[in-house]
C-alpha positions in Angstrom: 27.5 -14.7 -6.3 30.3 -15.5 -4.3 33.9 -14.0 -4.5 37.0 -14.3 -2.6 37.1 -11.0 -1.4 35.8 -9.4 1.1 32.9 -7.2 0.9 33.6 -3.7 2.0 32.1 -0.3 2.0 30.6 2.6 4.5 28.0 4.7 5.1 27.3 7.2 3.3 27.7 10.8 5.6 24.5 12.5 4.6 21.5 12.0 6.6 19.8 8.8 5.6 16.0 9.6 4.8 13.3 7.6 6.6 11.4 5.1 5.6 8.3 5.6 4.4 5.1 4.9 6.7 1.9 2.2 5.7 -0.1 5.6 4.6 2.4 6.6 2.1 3.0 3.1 0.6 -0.2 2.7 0.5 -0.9 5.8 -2.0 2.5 4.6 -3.9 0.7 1.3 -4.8 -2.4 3.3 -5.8 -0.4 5.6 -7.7 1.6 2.9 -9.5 -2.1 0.5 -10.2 -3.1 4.3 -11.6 -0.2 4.2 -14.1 -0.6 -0.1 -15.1 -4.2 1.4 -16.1 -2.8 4.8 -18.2 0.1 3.0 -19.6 -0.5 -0.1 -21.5 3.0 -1.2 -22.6 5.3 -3.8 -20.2 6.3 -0.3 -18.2 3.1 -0.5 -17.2 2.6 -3.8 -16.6 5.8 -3.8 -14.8 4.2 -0.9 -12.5 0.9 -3.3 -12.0 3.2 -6.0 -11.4 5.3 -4.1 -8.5 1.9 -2.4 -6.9 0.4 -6.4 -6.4 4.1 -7.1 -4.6 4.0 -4.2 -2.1 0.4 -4.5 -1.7 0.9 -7.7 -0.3 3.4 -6.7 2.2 1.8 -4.0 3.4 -0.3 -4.4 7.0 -3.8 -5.3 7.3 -5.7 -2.3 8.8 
């Protein structure tokens, strides 16, 4: 999208929280192909759908 003005905006003053490590993201995709399995409507597809896409950028061990 591309506009004419400029794009402005700060951070916000509250600590910003970490980002999560390989270990953790790797029992949020497990979590989330738990749900695909216990929910069968697009929610959970979508769910599936977003485990496959971070399971893919996740590191090889």
């Amino acid at each position: 999208m591309e506009t004419a003005e400029p794009v402005t905006g700060d951070y916000p003053t509250a600590p910003r929280l970490p980002l999560i490590t390989a270990a953790e993201a790797r029992d949020a995709v497990g979590y989330l192909r738990l749900l695909e399995t216990l929910d069968l409507t697009p929610r959970g597809q979508a769910a599936g759908q977003l485990a496959a896409d971070l399971a893919r950028r996740l590191p090889a061990e």
